[in-house]
Biopython code that builds the backbone (N, CA, C, O; Angstrom):
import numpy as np
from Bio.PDB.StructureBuilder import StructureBuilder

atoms = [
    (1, "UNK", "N", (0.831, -1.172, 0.000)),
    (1, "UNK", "CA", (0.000, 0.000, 0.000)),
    (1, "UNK", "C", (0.886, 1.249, 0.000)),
    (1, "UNK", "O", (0.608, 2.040, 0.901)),
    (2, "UNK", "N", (1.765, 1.559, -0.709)),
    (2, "UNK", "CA", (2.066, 2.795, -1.050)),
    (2, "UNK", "C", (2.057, 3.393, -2.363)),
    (2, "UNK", "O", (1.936, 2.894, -3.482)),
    (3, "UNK", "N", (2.297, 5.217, -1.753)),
    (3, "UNK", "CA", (2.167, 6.026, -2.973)),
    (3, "UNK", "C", (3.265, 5.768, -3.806)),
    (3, "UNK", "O", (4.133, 4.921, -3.595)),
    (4, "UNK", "N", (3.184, 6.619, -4.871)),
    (4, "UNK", "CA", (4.271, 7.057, -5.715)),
    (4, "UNK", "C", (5.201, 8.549, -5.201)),
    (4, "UNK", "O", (4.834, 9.107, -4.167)),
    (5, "UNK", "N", (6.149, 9.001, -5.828)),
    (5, "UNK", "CA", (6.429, 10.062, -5.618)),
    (5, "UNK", "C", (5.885, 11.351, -6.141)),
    (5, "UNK", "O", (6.070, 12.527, -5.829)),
    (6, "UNK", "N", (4.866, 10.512, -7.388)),
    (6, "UNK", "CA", (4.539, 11.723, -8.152)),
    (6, "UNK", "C", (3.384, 11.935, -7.695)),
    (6, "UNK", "O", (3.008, 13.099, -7.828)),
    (7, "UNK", "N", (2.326, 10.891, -6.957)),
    (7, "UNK", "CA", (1.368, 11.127, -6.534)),
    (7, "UNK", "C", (1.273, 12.011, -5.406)),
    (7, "UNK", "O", (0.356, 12.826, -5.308)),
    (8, "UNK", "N", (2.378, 11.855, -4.370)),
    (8, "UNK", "CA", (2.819, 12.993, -3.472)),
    (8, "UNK", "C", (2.944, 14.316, -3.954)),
    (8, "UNK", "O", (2.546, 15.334, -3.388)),
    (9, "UNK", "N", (3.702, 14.202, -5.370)),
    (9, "UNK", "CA", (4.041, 15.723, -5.580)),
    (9, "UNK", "C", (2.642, 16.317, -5.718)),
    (9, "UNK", "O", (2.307, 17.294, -5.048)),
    (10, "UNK", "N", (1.748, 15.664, -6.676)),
    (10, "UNK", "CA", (0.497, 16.046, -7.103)),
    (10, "UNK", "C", (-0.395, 15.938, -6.082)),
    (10, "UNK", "O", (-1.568, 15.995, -6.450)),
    (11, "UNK", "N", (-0.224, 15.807, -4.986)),
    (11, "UNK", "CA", (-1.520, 15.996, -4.019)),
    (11, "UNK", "C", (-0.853, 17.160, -3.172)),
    (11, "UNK", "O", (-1.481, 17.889, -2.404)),
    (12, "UNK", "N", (0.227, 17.216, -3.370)),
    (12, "UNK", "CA", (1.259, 18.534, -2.751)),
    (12, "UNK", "C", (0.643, 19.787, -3.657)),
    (12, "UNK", "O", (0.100, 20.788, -3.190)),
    (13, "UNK", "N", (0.837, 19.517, -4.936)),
    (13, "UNK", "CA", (0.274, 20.842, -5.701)),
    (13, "UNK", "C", (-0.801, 21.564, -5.843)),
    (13, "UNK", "O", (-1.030, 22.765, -5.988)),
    (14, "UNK", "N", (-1.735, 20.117, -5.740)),
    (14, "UNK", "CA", (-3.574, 20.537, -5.040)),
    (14, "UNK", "C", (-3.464, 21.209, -4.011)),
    (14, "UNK", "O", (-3.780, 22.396, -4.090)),
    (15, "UNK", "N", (-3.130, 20.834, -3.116)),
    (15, "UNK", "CA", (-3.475, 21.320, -1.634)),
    (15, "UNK", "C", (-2.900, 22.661, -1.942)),
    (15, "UNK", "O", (-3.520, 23.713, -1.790)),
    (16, "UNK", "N", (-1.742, 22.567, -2.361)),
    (16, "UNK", "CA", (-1.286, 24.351, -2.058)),
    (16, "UNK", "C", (-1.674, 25.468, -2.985)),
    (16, "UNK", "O", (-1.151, 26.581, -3.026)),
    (17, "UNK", "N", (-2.934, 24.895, -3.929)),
    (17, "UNK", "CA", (-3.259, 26.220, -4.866)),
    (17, "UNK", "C", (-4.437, 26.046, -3.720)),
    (17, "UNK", "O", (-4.891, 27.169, -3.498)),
    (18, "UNK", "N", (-4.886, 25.367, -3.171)),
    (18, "UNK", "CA", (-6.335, 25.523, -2.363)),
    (18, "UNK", "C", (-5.571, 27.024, -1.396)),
    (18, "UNK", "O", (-5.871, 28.211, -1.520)),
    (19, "UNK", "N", (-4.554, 26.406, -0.488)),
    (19, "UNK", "CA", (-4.106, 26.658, 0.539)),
    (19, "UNK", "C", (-3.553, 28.254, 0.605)),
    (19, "UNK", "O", (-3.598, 29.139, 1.460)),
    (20, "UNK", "N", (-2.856, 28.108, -1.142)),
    (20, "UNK", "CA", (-2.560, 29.220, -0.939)),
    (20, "UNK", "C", (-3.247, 30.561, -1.310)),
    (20, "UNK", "O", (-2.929, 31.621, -0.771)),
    (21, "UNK", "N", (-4.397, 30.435, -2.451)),
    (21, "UNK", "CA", (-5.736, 30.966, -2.578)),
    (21, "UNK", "C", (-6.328, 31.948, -1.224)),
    (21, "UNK", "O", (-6.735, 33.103, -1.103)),
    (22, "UNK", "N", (-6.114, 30.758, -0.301)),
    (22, "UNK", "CA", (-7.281, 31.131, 0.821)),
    (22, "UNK", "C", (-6.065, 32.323, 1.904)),
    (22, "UNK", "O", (-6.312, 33.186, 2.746)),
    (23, "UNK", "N", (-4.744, 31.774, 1.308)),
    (23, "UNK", "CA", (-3.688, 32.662, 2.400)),
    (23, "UNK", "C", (-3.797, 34.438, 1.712)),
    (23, "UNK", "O", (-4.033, 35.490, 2.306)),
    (24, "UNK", "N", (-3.529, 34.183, 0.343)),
    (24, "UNK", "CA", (-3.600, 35.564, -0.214)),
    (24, "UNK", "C", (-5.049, 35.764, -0.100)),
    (24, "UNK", "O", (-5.132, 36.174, -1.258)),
    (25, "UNK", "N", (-6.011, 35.811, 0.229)),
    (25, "UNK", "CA", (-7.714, 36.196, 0.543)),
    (25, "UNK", "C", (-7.148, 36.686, 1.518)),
    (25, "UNK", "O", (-6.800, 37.866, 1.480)),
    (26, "UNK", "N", (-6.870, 35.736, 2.856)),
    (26, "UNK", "CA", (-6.651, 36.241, 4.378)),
    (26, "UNK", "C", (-6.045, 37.616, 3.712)),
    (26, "UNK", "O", (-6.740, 38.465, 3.154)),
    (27, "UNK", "N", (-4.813, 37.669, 3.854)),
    (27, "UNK", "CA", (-3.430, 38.759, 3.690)),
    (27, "UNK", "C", (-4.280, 39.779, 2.657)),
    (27, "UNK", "O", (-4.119, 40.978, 2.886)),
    (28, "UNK", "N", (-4.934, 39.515, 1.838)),
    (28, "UNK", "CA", (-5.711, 40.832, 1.483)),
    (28, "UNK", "C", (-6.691, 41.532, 2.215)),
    (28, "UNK", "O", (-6.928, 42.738, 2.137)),
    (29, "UNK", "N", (-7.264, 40.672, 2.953)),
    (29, "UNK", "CA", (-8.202, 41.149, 3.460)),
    (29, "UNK", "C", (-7.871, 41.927, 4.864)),
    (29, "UNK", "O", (-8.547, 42.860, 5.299)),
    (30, "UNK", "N", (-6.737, 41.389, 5.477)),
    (30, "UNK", "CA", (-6.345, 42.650, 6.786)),
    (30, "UNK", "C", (-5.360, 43.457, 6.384)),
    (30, "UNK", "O", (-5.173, 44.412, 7.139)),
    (31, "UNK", "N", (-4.393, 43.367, 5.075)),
    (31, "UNK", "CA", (-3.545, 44.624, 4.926)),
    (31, "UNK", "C", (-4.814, 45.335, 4.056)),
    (31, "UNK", "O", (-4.323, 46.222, 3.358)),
    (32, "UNK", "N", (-6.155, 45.253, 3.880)),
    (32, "UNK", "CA", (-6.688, 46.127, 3.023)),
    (32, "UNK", "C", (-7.761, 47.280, 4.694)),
    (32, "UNK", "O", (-8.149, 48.448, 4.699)),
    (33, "UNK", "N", (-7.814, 46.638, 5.332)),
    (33, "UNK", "CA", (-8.416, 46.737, 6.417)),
    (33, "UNK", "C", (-7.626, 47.304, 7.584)),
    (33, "UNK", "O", (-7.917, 47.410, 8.775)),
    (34, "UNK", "N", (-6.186, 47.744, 6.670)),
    (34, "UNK", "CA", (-5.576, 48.237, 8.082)),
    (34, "UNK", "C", (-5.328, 49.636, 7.440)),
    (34, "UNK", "O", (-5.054, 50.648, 8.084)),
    (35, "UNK", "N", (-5.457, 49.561, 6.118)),
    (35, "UNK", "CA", (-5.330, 50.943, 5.832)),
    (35, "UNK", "C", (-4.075, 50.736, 4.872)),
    (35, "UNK", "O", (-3.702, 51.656, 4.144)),
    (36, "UNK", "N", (-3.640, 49.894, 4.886)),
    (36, "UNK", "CA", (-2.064, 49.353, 4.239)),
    (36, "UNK", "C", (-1.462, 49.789, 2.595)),
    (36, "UNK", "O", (-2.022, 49.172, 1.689)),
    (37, "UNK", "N", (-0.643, 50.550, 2.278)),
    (37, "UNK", "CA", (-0.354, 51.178, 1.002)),
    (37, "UNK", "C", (0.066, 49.349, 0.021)),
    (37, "UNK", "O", (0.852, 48.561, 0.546)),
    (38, "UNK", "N", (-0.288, 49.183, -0.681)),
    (38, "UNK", "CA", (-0.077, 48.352, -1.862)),
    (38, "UNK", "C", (-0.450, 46.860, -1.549)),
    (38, "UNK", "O", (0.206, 45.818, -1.567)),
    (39, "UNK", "N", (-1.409, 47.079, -1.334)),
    (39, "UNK", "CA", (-2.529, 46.133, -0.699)),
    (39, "UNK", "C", (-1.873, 44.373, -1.254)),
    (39, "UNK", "O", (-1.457, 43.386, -0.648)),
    (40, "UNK", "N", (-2.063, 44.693, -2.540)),
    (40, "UNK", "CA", (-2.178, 43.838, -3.778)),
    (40, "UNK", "C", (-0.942, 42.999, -4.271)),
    (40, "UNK", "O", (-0.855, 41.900, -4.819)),
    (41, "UNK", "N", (0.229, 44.189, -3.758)),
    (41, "UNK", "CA", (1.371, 43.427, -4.248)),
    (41, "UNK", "C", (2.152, 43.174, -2.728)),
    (41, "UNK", "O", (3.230, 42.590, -2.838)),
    (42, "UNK", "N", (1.671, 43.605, -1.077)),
    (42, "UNK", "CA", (2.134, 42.464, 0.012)),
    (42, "UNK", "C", (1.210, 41.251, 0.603)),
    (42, "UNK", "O", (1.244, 40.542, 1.609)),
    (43, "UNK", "N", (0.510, 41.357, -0.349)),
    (43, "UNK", "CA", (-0.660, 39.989, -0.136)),
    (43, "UNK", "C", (-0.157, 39.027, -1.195)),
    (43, "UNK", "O", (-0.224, 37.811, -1.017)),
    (44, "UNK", "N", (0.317, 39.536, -2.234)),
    (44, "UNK", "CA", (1.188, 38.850, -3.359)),
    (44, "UNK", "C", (2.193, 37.618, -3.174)),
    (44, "UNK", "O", (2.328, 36.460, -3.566)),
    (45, "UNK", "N", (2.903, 38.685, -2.230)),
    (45, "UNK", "CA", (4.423, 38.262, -1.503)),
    (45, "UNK", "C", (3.933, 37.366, -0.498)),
    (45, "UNK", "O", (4.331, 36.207, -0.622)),
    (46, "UNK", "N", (3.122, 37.624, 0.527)),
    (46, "UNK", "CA", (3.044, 36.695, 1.560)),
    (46, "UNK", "C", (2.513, 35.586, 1.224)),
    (46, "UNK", "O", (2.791, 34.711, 2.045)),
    (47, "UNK", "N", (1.352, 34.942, -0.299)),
    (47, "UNK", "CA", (1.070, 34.182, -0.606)),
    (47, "UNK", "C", (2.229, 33.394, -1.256)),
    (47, "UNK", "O", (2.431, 32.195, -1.061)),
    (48, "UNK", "N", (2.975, 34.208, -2.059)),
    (48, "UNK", "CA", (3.905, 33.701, -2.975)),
    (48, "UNK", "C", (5.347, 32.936, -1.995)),
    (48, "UNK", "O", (6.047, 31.949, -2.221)),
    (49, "UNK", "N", (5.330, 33.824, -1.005)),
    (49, "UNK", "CA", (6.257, 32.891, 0.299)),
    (49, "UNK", "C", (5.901, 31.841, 1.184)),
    (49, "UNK", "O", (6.676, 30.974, 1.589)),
    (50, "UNK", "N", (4.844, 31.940, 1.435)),
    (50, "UNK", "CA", (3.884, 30.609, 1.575)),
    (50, "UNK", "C", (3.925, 29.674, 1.016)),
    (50, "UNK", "O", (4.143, 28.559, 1.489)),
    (51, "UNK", "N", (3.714, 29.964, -0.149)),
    (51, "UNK", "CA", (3.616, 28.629, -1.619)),
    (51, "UNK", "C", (4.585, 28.078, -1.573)),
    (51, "UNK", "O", (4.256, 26.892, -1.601)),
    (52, "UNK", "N", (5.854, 28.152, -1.505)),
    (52, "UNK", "CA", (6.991, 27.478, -1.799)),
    (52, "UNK", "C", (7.532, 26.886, -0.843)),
    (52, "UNK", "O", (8.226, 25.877, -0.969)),
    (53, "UNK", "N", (7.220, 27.559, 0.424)),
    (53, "UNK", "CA", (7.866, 27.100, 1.559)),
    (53, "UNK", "C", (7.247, 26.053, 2.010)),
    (53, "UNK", "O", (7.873, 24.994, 2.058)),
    (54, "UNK", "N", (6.073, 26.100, 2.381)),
    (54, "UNK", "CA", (4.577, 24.897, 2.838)),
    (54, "UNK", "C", (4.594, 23.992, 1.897)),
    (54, "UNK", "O", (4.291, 22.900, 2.380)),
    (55, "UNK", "N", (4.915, 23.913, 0.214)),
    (55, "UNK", "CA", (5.085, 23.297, -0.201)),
    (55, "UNK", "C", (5.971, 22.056, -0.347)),
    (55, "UNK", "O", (5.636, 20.912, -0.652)),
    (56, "UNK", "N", (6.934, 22.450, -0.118)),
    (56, "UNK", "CA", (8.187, 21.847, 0.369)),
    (56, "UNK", "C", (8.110, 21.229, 1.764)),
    (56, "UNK", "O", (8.777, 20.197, 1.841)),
    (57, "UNK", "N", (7.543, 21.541, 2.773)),
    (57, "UNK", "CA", (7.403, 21.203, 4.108)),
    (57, "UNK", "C", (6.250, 20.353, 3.643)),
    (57, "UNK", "O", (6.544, 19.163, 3.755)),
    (58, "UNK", "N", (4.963, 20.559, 3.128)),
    (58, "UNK", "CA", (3.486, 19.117, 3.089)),
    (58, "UNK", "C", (3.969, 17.959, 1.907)),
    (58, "UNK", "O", (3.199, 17.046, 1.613)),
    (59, "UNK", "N", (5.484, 18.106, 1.184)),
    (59, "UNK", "CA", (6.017, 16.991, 0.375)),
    (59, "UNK", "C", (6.614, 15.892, 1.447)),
    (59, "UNK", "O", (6.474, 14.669, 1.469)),
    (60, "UNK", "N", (7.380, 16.838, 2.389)),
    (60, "UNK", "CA", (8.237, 15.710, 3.511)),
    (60, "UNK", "C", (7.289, 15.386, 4.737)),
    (60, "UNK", "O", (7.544, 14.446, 5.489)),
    (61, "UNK", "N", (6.457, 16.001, 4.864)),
    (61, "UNK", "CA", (5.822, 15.390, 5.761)),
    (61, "UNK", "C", (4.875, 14.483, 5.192)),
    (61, "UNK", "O", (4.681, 13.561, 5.984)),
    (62, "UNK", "N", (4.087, 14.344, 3.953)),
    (62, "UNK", "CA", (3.504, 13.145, 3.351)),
    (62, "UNK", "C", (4.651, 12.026, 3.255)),
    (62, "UNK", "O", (4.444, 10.891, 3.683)),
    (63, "UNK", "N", (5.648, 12.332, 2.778)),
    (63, "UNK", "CA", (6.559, 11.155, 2.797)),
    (63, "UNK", "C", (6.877, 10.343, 3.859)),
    (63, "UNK", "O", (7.049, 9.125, 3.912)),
    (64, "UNK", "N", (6.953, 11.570, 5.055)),
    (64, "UNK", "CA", (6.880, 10.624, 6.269)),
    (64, "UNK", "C", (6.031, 9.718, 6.874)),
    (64, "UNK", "O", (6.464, 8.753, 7.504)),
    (65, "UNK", "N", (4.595, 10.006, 6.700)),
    (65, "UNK", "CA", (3.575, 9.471, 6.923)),
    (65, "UNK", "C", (3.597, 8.206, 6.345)),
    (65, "UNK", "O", (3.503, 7.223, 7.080)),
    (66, "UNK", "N", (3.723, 8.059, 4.939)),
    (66, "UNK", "CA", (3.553, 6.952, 4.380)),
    (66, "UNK", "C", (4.989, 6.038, 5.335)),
    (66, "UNK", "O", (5.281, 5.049, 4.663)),
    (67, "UNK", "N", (5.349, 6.070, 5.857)),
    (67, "UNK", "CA", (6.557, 5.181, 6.122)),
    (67, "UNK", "C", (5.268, 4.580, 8.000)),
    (67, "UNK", "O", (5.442, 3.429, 8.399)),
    (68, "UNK", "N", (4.725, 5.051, 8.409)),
    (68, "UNK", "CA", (4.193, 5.175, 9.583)),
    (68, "UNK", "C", (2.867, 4.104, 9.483)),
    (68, "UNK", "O", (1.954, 4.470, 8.743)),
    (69, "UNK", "N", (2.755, 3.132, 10.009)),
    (69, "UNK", "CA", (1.965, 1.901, 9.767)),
    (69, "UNK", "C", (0.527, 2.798, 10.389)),
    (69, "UNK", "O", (-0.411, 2.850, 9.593)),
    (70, "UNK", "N", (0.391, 3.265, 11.309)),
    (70, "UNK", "CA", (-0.822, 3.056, 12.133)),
    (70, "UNK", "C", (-1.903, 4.073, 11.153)),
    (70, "UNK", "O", (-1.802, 5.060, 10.424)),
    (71, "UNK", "N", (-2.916, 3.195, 11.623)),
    (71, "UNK", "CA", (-4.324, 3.756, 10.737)),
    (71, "UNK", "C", (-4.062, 3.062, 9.246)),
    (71, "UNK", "O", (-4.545, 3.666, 8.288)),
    (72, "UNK", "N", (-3.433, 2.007, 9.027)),
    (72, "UNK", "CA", (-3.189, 1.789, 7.609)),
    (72, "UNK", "C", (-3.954, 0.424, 7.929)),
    (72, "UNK", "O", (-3.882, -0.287, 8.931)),
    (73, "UNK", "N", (-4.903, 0.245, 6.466)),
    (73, "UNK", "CA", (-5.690, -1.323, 6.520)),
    (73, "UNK", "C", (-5.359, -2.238, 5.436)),
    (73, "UNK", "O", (-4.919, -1.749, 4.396)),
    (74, "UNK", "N", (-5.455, -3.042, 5.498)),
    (74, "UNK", "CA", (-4.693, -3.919, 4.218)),
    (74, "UNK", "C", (-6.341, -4.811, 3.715)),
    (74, "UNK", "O", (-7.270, -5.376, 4.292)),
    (75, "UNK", "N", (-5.944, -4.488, 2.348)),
    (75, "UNK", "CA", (-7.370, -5.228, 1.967)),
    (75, "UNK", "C", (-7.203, -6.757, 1.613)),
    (75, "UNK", "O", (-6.662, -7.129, 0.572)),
    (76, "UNK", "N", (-7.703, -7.592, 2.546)),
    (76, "UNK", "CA", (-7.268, -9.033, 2.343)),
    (76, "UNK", "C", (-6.093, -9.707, 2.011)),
    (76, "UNK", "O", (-5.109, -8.967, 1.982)),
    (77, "UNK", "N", (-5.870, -10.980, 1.730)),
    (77, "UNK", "CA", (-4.303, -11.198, 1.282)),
    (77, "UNK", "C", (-3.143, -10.757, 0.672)),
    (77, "UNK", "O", (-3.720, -10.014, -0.122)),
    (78, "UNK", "N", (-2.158, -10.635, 0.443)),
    (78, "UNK", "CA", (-1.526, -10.207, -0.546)),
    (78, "UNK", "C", (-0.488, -11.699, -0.932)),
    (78, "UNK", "O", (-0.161, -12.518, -0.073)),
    (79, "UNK", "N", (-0.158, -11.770, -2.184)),
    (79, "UNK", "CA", (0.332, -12.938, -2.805)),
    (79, "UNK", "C", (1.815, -13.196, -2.212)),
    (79, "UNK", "O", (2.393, -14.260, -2.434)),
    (80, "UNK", "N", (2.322, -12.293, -1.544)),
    (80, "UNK", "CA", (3.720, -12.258, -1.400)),
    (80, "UNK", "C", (3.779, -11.955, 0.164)),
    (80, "UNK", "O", (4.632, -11.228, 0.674)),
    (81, "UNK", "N", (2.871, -12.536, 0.784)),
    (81, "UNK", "CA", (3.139, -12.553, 2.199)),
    (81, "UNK", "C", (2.899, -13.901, 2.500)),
    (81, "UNK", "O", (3.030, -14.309, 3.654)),
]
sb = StructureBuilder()
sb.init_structure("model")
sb.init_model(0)
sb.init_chain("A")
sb.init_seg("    ")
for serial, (resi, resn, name, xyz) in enumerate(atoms, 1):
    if name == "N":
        sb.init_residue(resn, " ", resi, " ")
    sb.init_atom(name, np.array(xyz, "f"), 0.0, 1.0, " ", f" {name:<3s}", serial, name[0])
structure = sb.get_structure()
């Protein structure tokens, strides 16, 4: 029962257009609310530093997981056990 690497990458890439969508919303919405000069392009930045970094951090931590038995179910026999 394991992934691939690419399936990691690609559930890495989902999550972080969700993730990071909702970070640049946040970050617009209180530097626009604080009165903040260039609303548009430090909501930009804080999404765009987000993205890469979290990205990189939810690749190694899926990888780790998969190595971690518990909560894992095996569906009936397998031929090579």
């Amino acid at each position: 029962m394991k992934e691939s690497k690419q399936r990691s990458i690609l559930k890495a890439v989902s999550w972080r257009i969700i993730a990071t969508s909702t970070t640049f919303i946040l970050a617009y919405w209180v530097f626009k609310g604080s009165g903040c000069e260039d609303v548009l392009q430090k909501s930009s930045l804080v999404a765009g530093l987000e993205l890469f970094l979290k990205l990189i951090i939810y690749y190694f931590h899926e990888r780790l997981w998969l190595r971690i038995s518990f909560g894992k179910m095996r569906r009936g026999f397998q031929a090579d056990e």
